[in-house]
N, C-alpha and C positions, 0 to 999 in steps of 0.2 A: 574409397567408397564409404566407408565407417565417416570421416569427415565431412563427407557429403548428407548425411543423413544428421549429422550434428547441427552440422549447419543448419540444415531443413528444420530441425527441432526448436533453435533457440530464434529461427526466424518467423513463428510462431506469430499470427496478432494476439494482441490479447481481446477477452470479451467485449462485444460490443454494447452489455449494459449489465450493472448485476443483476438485473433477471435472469441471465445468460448463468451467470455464474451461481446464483441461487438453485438452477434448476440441475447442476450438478449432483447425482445421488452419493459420490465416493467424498467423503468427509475432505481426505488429505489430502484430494485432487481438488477441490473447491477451495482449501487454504491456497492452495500454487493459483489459482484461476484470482482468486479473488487482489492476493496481492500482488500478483501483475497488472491488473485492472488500477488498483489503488498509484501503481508506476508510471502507467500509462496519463493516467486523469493527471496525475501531479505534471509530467512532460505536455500536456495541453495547457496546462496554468501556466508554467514557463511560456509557453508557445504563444501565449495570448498577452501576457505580458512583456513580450520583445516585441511583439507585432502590436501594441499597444491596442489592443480588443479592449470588447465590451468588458463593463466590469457584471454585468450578471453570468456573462460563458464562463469567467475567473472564479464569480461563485457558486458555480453549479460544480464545476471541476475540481476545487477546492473541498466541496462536499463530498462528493465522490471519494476523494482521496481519502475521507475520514471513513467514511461509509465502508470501505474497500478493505481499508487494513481492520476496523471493527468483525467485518464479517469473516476475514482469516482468523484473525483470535477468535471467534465465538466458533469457527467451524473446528479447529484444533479443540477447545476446549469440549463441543458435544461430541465427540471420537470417544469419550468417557476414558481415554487411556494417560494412563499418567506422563507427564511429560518429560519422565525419561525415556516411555518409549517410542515417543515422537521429539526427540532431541535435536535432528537432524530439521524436522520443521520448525522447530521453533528458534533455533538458532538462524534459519535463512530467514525468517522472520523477526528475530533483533538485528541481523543486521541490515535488512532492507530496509524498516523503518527507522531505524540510526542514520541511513544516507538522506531517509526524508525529512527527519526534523534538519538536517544542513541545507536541506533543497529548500523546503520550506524557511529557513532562517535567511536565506541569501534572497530568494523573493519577498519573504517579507519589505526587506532591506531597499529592493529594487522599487516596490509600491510608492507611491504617495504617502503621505501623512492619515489620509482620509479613509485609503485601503489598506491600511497595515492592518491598524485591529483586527481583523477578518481572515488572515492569513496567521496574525497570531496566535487567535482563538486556535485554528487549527492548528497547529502547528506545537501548542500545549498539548490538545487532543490527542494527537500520533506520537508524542513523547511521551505521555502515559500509557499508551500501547503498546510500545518500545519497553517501557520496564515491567511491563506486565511479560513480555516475551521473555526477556532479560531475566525475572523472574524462573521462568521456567527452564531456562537453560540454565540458572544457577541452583534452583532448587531441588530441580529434580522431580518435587512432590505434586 
């Protein structure tokens, strides 16, 4: 039964836009919303790029995915609590955006010449988000 209910939890959609996830009032719960949103939007870039989509769906999605993990750090950071005592968020938060600067590296790679930039830009973006996390799992303060 307990499996069953796991299951049911991690089979979860995630938000269907960050308004969704903005209008969340629990801080910590809106960090979890928001960077599932940012996982999701990055597996639609992927998804548009195997199925060889538009390139504005890849840059909306691509936004998204900055947009997504931005609003997880800013929603941790207005918790006002020091981030040893959200260690546990912010470590699930370096390392989900650690898997996206790789996701993002590997699309990049998959792009064009023409559509790299654009995937790069991001992809710096969520690396700087990444040791802003990083940060806070190592510093503590």
């Amino acid at each position: 039964m307990t499996g069953f209910i796991l299951l049911a939890l991690m089979a979860a959609p995630p938000p269907a836009s960050l308004d969704a996830v903005r209008a969340e009032p629990r801080l910590e719960k809106r960090f979890e919303l928001a960077i599932d949103f940012a996982g999701a939007e990055l597996a639609r870039a992927r998804k548009t790029v195997a199925e060889s989509g538009s390139r504005p769906t890849l840059e909306e999605a691509l936004k998204h995915v900055v947009e997504g993990c931005q609003l997880a750090l800013d929603s941790l950071r207005e918790t006002g609590k020091r981030p040893n005592k959200l260690s546990r968020q912010y470590k699930k938060g370096e390392m989900r955006t650690r898997a996206f600067v790789k996701e993002l590296t590997d699309l990049a790679l998959a792009l064009s010449l023409d559509d790299r930039p654009t995937a790069e830009q991001v992809r710096d973006k969520v690396q700087l988000m990444h040791e802003e996390f990083l940060l806070g799992v190592m510093g503590g303060k």
